[in-house]
C-alpha distance (Angstrom), angle and dihedral (degrees) to the residues before:
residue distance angle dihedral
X1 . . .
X2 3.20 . .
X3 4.06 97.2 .
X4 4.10 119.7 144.1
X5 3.60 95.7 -168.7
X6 4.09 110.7 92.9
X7 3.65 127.7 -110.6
X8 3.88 96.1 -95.4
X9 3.74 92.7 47.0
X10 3.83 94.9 48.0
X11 4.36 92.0 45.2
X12 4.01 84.1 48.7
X13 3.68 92.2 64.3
X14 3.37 95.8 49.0
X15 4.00 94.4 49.9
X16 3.88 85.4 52.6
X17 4.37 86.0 49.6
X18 3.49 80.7 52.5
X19 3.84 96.8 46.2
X20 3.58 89.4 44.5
X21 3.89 91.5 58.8
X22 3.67 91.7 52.6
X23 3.39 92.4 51.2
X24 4.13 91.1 48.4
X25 3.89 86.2 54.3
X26 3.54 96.4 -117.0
X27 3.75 81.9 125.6
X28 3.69 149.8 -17.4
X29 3.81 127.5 -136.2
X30 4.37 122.1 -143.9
X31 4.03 87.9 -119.5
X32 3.60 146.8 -2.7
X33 3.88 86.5 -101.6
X34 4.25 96.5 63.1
X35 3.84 86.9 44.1
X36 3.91 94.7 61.5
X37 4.09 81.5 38.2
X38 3.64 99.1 56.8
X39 3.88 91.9 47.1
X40 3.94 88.9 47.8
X41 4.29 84.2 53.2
X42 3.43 91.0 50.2
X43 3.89 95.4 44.4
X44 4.00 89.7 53.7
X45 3.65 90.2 41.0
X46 3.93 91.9 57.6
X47 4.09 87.5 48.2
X48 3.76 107.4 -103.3
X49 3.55 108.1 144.8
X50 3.59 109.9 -107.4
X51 3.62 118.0 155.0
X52 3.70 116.3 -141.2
X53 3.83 120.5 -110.5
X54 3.92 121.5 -67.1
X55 4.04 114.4 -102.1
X56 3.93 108.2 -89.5
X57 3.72 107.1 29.2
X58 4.23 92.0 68.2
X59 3.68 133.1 39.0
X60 4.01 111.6 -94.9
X61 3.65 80.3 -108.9
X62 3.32 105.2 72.3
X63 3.37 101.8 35.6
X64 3.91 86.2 56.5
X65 4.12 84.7 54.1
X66 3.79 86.9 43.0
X67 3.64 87.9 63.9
X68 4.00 109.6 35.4
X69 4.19 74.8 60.1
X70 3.50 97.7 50.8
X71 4.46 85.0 46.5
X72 3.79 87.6 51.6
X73 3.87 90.6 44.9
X74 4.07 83.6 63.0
X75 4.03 89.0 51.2
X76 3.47 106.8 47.2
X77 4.06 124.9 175.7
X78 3.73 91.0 51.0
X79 3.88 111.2 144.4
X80 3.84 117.1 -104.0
X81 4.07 119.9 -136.7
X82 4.23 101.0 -108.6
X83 3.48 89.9 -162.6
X84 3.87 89.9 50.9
X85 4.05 94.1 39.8
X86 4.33 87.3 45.2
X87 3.97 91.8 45.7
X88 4.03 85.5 48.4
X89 3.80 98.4 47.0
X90 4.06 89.3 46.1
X91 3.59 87.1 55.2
X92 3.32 105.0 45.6
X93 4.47 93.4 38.5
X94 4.39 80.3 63.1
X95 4.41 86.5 58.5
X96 4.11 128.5 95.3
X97 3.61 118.2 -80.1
X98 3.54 99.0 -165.8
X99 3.81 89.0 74.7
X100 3.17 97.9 92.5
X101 3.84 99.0 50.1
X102 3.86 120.8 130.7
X103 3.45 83.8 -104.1
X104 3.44 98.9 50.3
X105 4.32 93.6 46.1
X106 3.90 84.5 46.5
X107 3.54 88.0 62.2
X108 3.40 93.7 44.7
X109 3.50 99.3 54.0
X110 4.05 86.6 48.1
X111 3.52 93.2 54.9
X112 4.20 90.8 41.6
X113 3.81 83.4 54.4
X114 3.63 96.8 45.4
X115 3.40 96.1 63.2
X116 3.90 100.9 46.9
X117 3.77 118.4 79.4
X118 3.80 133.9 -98.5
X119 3.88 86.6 -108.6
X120 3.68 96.1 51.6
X121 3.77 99.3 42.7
X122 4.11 85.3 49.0
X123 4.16 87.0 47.0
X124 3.62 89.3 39.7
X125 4.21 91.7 50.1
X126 4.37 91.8 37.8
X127 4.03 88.0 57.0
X128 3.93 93.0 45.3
X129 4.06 89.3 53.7
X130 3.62 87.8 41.9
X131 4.26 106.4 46.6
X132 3.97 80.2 35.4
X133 4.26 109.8 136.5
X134 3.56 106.4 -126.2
């Protein structure tokens, strides 16, 4: 894969494919949270190299998900379960829509914000300005 865009960058557009989808109506998602998470599946899934979430700030469980994608992501071509992927996409067409309005995201990102620390959000803000493309 020839890609020159980083990891974070290149799992970002798929979360917005994913937010975009929602938005179409081609299905909704239960929060704001498992829309972001679906995109971040699919982005390990298709091989970008997104490592899964540190110990402590996820349950075990997803972390453990987080990596079985990022495995499969390595192995592409592998046949999905239909019955698995229609059951899934049935579910998730009879979920909200309107969670993934700007509203909604904005209050995501608050929240997100809220719970990092002064120090991070000023790292976090120092490296944006800094890896910024002219």
């Amino acid at each position: 894969m020839a890609n020159k865009k980083s990891p974070s960058t290149q799992a970002g557009e798929f979360v917005h494919e994913e937010i975009e989808h929602i938005r179409e109506g081609k299905h909704g998602a239960r929060s704001t949270e498992q829309a972001i998470a679906i995109g971040l599946s699919k982005a390990r899934r298709a091989g970008v190299k997104l490592r899964p979430p540190k110990r402590g700030t996820v349950s075990e469980e997803v972390r453990e998900q987080a990596e079985r994608d990022l495995e499969r992501g390595k192995h592409p071509g592998k046949a999905v379960n239909p019955n698995r992927s229609r059951a899934m996409k049935k579910k998730l067409r009879g979920e909200k829509h309107q969670i993934v309005s700007s509203a909604a995201l904005s209050r995501h990102a608050k929240a997100s914000a809220r719970r990092r620390t002064a120090a991070e959000r000023s790292a976090s803000a120092k490296k944006a300005a800094r890896t910024k493309a002219s």
